[in-house]
C-alpha positions as CSV (number, residue, x, y, z in Angstrom):
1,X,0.0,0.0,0.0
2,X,2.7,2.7,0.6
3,X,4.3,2.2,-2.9
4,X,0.6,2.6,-4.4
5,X,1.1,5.8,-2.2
6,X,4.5,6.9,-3.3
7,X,3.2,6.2,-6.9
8,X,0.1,8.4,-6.4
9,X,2.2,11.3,-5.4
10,X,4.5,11.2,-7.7
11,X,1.4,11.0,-10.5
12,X,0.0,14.0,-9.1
13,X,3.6,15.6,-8.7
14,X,3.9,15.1,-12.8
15,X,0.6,16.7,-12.8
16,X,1.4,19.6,-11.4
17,X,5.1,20.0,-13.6
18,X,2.0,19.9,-16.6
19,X,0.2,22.7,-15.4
20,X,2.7,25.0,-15.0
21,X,4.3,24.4,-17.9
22,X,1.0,25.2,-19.8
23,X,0.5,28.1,-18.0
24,X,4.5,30.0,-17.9
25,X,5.4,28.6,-21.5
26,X,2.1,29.0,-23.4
27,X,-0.7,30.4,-21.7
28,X,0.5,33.6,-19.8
29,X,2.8,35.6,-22.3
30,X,0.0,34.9,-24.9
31,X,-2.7,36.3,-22.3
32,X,-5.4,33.3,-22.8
33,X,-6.1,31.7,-19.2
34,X,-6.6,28.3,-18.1
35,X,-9.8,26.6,-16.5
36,X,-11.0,26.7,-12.6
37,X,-9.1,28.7,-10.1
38,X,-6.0,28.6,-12.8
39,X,-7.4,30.9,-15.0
40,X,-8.9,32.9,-11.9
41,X,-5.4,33.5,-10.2
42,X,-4.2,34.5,-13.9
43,X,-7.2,36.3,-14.4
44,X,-6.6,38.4,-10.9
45,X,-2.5,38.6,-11.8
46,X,-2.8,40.3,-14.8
47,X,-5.6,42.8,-13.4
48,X,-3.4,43.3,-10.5
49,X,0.1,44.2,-12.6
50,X,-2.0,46.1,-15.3
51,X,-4.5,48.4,-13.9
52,X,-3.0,48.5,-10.1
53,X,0.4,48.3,-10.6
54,X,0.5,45.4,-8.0
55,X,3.2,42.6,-8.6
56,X,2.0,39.5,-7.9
57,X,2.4,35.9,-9.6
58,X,0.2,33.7,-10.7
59,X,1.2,30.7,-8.5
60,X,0.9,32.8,-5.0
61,X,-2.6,34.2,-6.2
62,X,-3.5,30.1,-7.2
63,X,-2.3,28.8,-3.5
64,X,-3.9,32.1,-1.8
65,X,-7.6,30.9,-3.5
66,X,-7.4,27.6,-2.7
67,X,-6.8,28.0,1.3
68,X,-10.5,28.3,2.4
69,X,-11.5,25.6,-0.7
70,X,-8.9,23.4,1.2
71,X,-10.3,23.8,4.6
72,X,-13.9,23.4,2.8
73,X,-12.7,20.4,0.9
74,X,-11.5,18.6,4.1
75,X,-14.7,19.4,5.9
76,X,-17.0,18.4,2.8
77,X,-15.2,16.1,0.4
78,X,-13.1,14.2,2.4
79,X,-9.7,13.9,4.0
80,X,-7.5,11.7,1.4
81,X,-9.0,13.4,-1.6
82,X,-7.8,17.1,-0.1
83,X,-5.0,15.9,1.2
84,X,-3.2,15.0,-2.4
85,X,-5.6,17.7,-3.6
86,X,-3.4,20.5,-1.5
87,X,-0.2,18.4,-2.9
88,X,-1.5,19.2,-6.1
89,X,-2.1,23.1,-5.5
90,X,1.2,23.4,-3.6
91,X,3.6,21.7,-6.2
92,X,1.6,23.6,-8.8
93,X,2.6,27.0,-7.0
94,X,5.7,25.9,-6.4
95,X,6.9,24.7,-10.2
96,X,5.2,27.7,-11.5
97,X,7.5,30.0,-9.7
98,X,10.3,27.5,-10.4
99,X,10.0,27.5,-14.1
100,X,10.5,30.9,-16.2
101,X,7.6,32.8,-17.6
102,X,8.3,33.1,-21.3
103,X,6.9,32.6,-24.8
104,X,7.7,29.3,-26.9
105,X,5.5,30.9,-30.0
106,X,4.2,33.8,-31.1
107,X,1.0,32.3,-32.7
108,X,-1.5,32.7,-30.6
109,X,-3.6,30.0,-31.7
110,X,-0.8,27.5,-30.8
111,X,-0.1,28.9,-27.3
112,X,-3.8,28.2,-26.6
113,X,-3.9,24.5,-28.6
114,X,-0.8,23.0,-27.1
115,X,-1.7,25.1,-23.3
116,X,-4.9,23.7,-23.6
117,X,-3.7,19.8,-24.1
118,X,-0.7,20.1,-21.6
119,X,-3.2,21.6,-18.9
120,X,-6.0,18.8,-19.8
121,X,-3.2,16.5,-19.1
122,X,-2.6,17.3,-16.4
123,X,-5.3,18.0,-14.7
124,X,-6.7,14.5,-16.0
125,X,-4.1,12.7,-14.7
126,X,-4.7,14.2,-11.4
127,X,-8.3,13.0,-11.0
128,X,-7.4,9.8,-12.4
129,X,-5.5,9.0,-9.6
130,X,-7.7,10.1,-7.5
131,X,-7.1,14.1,-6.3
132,X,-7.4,17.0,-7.9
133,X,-6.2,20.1,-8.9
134,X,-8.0,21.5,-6.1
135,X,-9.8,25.0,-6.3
136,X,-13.3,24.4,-8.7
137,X,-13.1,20.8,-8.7
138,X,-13.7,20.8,-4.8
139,X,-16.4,23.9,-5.2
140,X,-18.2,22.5,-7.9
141,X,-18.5,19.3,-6.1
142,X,-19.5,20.4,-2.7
143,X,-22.4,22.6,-4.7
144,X,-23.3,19.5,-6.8
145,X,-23.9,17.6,-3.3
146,X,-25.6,20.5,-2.0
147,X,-28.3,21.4,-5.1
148,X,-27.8,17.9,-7.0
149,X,-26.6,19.1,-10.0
150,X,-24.0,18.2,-12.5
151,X,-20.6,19.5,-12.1
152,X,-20.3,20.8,-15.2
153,X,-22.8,23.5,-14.6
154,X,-20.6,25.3,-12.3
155,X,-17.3,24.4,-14.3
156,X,-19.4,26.6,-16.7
157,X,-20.5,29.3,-14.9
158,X,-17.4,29.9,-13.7
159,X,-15.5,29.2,-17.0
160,X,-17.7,32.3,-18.7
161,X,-17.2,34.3,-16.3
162,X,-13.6,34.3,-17.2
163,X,-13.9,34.6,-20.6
164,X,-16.2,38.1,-19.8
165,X,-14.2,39.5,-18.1
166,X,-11.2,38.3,-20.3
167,X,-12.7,39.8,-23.4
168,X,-13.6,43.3,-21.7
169,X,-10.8,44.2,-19.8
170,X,-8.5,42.8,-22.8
171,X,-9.1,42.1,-26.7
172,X,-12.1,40.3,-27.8
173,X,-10.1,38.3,-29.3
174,X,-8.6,36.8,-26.4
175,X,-11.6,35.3,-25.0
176,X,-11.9,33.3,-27.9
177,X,-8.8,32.5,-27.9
178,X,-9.5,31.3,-24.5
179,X,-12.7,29.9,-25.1
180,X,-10.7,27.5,-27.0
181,X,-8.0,26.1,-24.7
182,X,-11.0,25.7,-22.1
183,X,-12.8,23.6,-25.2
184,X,-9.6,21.3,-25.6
185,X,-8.7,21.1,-22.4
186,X,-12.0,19.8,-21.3
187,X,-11.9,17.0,-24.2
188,X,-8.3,16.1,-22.9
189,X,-9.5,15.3,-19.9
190,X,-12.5,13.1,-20.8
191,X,-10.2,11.2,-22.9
192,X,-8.1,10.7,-19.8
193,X,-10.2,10.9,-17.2
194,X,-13.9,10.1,-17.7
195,X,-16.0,12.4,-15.6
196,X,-19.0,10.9,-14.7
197,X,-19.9,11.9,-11.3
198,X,-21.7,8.2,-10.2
199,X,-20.5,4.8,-10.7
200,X,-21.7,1.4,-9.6
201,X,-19.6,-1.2,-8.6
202,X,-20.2,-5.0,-8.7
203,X,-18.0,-6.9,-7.1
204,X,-18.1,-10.5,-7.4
205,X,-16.3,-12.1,-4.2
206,X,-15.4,-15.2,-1.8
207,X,-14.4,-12.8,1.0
208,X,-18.1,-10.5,1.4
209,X,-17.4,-9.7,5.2
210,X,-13.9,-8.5,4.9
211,X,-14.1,-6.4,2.1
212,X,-17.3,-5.4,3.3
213,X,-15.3,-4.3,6.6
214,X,-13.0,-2.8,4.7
215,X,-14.8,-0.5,2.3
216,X,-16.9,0.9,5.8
217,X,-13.8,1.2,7.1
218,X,-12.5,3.8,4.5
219,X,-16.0,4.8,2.5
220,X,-19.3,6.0,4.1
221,X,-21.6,4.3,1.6
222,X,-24.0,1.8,1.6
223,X,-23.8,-1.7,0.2
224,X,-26.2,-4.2,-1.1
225,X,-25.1,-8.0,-0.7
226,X,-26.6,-10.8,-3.0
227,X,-25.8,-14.4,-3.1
228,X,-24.1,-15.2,-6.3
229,X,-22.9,-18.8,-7.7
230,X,-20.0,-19.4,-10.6
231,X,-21.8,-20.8,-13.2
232,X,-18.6,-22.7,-14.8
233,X,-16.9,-23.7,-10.8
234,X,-20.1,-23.8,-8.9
235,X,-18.7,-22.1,-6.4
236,X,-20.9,-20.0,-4.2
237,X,-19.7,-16.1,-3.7
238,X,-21.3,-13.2,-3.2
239,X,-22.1,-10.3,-5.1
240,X,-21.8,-6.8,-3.7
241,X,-23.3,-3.6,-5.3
242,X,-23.1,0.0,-4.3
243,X,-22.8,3.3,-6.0
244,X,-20.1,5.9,-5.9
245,X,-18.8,8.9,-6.9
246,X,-16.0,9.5,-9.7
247,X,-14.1,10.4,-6.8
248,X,-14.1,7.1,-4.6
249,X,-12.7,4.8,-7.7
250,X,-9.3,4.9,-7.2
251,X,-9.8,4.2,-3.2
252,X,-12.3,1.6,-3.7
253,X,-10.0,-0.4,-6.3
254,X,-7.1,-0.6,-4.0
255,X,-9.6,-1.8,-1.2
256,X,-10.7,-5.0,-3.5
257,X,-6.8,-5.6,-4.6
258,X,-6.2,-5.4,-0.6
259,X,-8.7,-7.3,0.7
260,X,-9.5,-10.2,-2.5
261,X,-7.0,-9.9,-5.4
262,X,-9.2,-12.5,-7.0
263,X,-12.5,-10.5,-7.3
264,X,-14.1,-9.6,-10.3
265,X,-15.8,-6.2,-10.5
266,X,-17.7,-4.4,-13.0
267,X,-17.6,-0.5,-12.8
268,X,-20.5,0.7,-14.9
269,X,-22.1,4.6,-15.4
270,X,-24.5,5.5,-13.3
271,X,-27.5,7.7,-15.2
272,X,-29.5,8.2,-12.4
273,X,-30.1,7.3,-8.8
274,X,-33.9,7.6,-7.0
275,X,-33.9,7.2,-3.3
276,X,-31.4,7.7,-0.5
277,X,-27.3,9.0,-1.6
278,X,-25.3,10.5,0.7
279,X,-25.1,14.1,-1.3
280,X,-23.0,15.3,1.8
281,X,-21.4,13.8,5.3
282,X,-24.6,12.8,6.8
């Protein structure tokens, strides 16, 4: 378990080179800003150096916002999940004052292409693995617990409101421009991370009680258990189903491999759920 660990930092460590190398070598000098809190903290930098005359970088501004979505985070979201999450933000802050601000190209259109796919990267990546990049991914889902709603709807509120105030403080042009790298960064990470906020699990298993234990022991969610027999070995197992959040996959995988190397489990998308789901830490 401590070398899945090590492994999982180190993923979300590479994430975090990604992002700031989208955002000092493509993104800034070209004046088209990232996604999420990213493209708020550039947002805010530039504002501050242009019309106040305030130097500040982008990485202090990105680890300044995402203090009180931390502390929300660990409250709302849960304690592994912000834990790598803050690894995320603080690497990210860190490598972006680390590696020089300056311009690779001076087309535009390829500053906010190649931006776009290094950020999705590595922001997909990140949730793959289980964290995040922190900032709108833990707003967006504390809100989507609260109202049950899709995620996306506040990625998307948010997201305009950058490219607003990007196109009237700025040239129009430039909110295209970023309306674009938020378009390709978002299709980046669906092809790396799928985003679908539910999943349910079916785990076919000989060891019901322990993993059972297990998944209680690290997951507050329920689980239905149904008898189940092997239709080619005869052999009686159980089945066990529950539903879960995008989020819990990586944790809930390393449980099984744990607990029962040898179970079989089916991870399907979840379209809808009617009754009781714990929205928040109830």
């Amino acid at each position: 378990m401590f070398t899945v660990e090590i492994k999982r930092i180190l993923i979300v460590l590479f994430g975090a080179v990604l992002n700031a190398v989208s955002l000092n070598l493509f993104l800034i000098e070209a004046n088209v800003y990232a996604s999420g809190f990213t493209g708020v903290a550039q947002l805010l930098t530039s504002i501050l150096n242009d019309f106040a005359g305030i130097p500040i970088s982008t990485g202090i501004l990105l680890f300044l916002l995402n203090i009180p979505v931390a502390i929300l985070g660990w409250l709302k979201v849960g304690r592994g999940f912000t834990v790598y999450s803050a690894i995320s933000v603080a690497f990210t802050t860190l490598f972006l004052e680390l590696i020089p601000v300056q311009q690779l190209s001076e087309d535009i259109i390829l500053n906010a292409v190649f931006g776009g796919v290094i950020g999705g990267m590595g922001v997909g990546i990140t949730l793959k693995w289980g964290a995040s990049t922190g900032g709108l991914d833990i707003v967006a889902m504390v809100l989507s617990r609260m109202k049950d709603r899709p995620i996306g709807i506040y990625f998307l509120i948010l997201n305009s409101a950058i490219i607003a105030i990007a196109g009237l403080l700025y040239e129009p042009e430039n909110a295209l421009y970023t309306l674009l790298t938020l378009y390709v960064t978002t299709r980046v990470i669906d092809a790396v991370h799928t985003r679908h906020e539910k999943l349910t699990a079916m785990i076919i298993t000989s060891k019901a009680a322990d993993l059972e234990k297990a998944i209680h022991g690290h997951m507050v969610r329920g689980i239905t258990t149904l008898p189940a027999r092997g239709a080619f070995t005869q052999q009686d197992k159980n089945m066990l189903v529950m539903v879960i959040t995008r989020y819990e996959l990586y944790d809930l995988q390393h449980i099984i491999q744990e607990v029962d190397p040898q179970a079989f489990t089916n991870i399907v998308q979840t379209t809808g759920i009617f009754g009781f789901f714990r929205k928040d830490d109830q």
